[in-house]
C-alpha positions as CSV (number, residue, x, y, z in Angstrom):
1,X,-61.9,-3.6,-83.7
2,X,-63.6,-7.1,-82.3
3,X,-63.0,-6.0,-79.0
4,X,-62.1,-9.6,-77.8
5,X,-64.6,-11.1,-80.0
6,X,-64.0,-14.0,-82.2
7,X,-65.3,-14.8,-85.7
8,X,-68.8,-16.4,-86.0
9,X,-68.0,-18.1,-89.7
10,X,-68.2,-21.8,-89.6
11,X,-67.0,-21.6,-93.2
12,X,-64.3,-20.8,-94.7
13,X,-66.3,-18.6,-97.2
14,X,-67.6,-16.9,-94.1
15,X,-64.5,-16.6,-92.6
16,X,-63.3,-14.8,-95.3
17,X,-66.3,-12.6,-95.8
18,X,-65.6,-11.5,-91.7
19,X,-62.0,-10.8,-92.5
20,X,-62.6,-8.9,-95.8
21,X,-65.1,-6.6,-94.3
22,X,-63.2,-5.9,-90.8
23,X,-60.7,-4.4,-93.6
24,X,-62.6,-2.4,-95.5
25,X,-64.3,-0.8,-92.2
26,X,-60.6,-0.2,-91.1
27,X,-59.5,1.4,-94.4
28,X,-62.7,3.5,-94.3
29,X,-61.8,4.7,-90.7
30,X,-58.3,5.6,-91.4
31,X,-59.4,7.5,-94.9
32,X,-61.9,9.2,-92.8
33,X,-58.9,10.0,-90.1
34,X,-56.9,11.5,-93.5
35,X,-59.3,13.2,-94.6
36,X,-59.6,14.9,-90.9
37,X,-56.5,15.7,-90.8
38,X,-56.2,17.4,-93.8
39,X,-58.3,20.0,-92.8
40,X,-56.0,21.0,-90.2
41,X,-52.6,21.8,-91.7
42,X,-49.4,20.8,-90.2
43,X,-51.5,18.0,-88.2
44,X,-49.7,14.7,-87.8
45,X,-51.8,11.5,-88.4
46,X,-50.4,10.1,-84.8
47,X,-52.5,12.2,-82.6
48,X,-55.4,10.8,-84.2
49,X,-56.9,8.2,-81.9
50,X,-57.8,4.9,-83.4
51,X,-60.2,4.1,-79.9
52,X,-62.0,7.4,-80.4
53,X,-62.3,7.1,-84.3
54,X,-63.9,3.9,-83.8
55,X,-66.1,4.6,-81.0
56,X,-67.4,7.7,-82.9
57,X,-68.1,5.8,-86.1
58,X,-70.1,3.0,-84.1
59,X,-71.6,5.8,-82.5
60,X,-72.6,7.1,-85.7
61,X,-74.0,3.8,-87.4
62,X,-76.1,3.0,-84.1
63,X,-78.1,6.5,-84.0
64,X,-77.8,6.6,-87.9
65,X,-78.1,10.5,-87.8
66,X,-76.8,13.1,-89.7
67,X,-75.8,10.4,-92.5
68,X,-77.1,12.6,-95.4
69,X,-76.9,16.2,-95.3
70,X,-79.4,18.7,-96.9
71,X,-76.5,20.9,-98.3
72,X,-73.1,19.8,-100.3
73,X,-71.5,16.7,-98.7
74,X,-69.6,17.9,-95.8
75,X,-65.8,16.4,-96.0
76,X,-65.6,16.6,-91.8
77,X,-68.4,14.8,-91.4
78,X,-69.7,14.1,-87.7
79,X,-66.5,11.4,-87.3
80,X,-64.1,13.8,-88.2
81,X,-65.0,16.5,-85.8
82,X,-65.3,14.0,-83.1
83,X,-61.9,12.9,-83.9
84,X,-60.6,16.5,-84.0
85,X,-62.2,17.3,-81.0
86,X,-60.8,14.3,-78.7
87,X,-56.6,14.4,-80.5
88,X,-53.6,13.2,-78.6
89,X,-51.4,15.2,-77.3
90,X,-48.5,16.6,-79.5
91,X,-45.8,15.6,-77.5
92,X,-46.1,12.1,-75.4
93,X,-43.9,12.2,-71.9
94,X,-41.0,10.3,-72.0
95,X,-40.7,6.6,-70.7
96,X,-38.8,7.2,-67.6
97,X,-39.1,3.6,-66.5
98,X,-37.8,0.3,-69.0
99,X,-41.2,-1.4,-69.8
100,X,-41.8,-4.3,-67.5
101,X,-44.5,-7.6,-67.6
102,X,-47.0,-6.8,-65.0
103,X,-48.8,-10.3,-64.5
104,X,-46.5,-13.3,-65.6
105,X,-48.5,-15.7,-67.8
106,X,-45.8,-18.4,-67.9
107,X,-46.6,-21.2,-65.1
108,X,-42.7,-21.9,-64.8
109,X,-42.1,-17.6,-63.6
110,X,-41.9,-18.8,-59.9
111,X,-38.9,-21.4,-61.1
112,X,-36.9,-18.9,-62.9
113,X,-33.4,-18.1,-61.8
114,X,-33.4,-21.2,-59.9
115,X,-31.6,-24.1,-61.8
116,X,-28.3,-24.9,-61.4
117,X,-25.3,-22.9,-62.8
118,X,-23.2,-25.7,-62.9
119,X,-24.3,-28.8,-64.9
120,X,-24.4,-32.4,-63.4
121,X,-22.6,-35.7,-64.8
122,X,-25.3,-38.6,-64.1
123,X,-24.0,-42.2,-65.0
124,X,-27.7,-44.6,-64.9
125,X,-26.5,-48.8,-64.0
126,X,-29.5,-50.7,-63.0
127,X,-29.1,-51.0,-59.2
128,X,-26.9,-47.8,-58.5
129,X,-27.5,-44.2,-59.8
130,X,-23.5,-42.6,-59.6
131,X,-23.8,-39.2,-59.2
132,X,-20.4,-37.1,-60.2
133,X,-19.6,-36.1,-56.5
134,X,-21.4,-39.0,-54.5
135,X,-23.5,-42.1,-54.7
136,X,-27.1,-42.8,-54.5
137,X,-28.6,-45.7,-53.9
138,X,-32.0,-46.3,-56.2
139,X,-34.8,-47.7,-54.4
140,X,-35.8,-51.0,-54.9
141,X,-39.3,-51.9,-57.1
């Protein structure tokens, strides 16, 4: 719903405020998603699309049109026939491929895979590192 944004409190009063309100826009999204789908029997809540219920809500606030009707209240509303109009499809393809990482984040990726399967005895003296199959000789400071 931030879209990448972060919160602007300073406070933790504020902070709070943000949070509180990102919830109740989020609950009143989802009711209004409900109360979409119940107009359709037999419609199942997960080909509602969050991305085009919010976009058509923001949509709505920015132009502010249609908010009050001159007739009864309309339980569709603008939103919901947006919603209705844009659903998912009923049946998602199957995943034919195991999901994979496209970009590795981790800075030690190039290194994986690469240490050694066996494990090394090291023995430290002050001179004369002994290694478990050979002798090195330290550099002198």
């Amino acid at each position: 719903m931030l879209d990448g944004r972060v919160l602007r409190s300073r406070s933790l009063q504020g902070i709070d405020q943000e949070v509180y309100a990102l919830l109740t826009a989020y609950q009143a999204l989802i009711r209004t998603a409900a109360d979409a789908a119940g107009t359709r029997p037999g419609l199942d809540m997960d080909r509602i699309s969050f991305t085009v219920l919010l976009q058509s809500a923001a949509d709505q606030v920015i132009t502010a049109s249609r908010i009050l009707t001159p007739g009864p209240a309309d339980l569709l509303g603008a939103i919901g026939r947006a919603v209705l109009d844009a659903l998912l499809p009923a049946q998602r393809r199957p995943r034919i491929k195991a999901r994979t990482r496209k970009n590795p984040t981790s800075k030690y990726s190039p290194n994986a895979g690469q240490h050694p399967q066996t494990s090394q005895t090291y023995t430290f003296h002050t001179d004369v590192m002994f290694l478990e199959h050979g002798l090195a000789s330290r550099p002198r400071r």
